[in-house]
N, C-alpha and C positions, 0 to 999 in steps of 0.2 A: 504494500500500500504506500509507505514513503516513499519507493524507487519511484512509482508512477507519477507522486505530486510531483518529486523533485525533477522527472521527465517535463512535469505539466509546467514547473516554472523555469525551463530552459535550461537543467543539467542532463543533456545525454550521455547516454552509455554510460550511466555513473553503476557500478555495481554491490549488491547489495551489502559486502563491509563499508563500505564507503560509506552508502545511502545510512546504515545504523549511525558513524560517526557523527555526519552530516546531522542527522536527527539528533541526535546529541548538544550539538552545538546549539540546534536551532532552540531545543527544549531551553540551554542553558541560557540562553540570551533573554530567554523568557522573565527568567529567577531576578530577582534583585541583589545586590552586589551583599547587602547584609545580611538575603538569606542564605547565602552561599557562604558567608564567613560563620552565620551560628551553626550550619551544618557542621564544619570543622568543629567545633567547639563541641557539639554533640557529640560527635562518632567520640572524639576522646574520654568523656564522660564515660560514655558505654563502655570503651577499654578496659578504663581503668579502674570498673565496676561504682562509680562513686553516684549515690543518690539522686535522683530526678531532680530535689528539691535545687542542688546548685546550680540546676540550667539559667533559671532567671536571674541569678544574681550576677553571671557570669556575662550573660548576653543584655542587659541592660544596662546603658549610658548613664552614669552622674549625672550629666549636664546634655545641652541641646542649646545651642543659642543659633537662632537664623534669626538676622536683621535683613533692613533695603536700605543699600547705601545710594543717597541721591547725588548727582556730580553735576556741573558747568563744564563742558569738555570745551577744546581749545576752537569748535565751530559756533561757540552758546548755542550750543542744544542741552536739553537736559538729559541724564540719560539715567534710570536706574538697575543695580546691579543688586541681586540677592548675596549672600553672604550667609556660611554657615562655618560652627564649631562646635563641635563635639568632643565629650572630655571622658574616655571610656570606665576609668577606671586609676586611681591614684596608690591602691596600694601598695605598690613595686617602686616609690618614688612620684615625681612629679609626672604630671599629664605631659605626653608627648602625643604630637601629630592630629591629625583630625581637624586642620584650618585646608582650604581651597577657595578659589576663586577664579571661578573659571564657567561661561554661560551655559555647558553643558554638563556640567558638576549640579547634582541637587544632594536632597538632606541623606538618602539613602547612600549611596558614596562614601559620605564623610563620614558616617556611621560605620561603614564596613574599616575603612583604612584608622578609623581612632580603635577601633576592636581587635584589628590586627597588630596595629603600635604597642598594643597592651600587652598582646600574648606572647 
């Protein structure tokens, strides 16, 4: 059934390891970037046999700051840009990472990459 989509939106002769990968992919891109980082977090849990109960403590953010920063660019237009920071987890030390600014950066992103900084 995927060979055929992936025929139907312009990959031929793709063969069926391929088409599964390809599915793969397509699944992943689906996911959000932080649920792809609590899945990591999970499977370790299970490992390491340790209680359900530290899933939330582990995968929830301290902190969450999105602002809208408004600007006069050098054409006086106004322009505004969101902004977000995210503070995963302090107690290994200070909060690292989890600032971006970038139009195709939203809050899920920074979420993943402050979660990752932590681990």
């Amino acid at each position: 059934m995927l060979t055929s989509a992936l025929h139907l939106a312009g990959f031929r002769g793709v063969t069926a390891p391929v088409a599964a990968c390809l599915g793969q992919a397509w699944a992943r891109s689906l996911s959000s970037h932080a649920q792809d980082t609590n899945t990591y977090i999970q499977q370790a849990l299970k490992e390491l046999n340790l209680p359900q109960r530290f899933e939330k403590a582990l995968v929830t953010p301290r902190r969450e700051l999105c602002v809208q920063l408004t600007i006069l660019n050098d054409n006086n237009e106004i322009q505004t840009f969101e902004a977000y920071r995210v503070q995963h987890d302090n107690a290994r030390g200070p909060y690292k990472g989890g600032i971006r600014y970038h139009p195709q950066c939203d809050l899920d992103d920074v979420r993943s990459l402050a979660s990752l900084m932590t681990w």
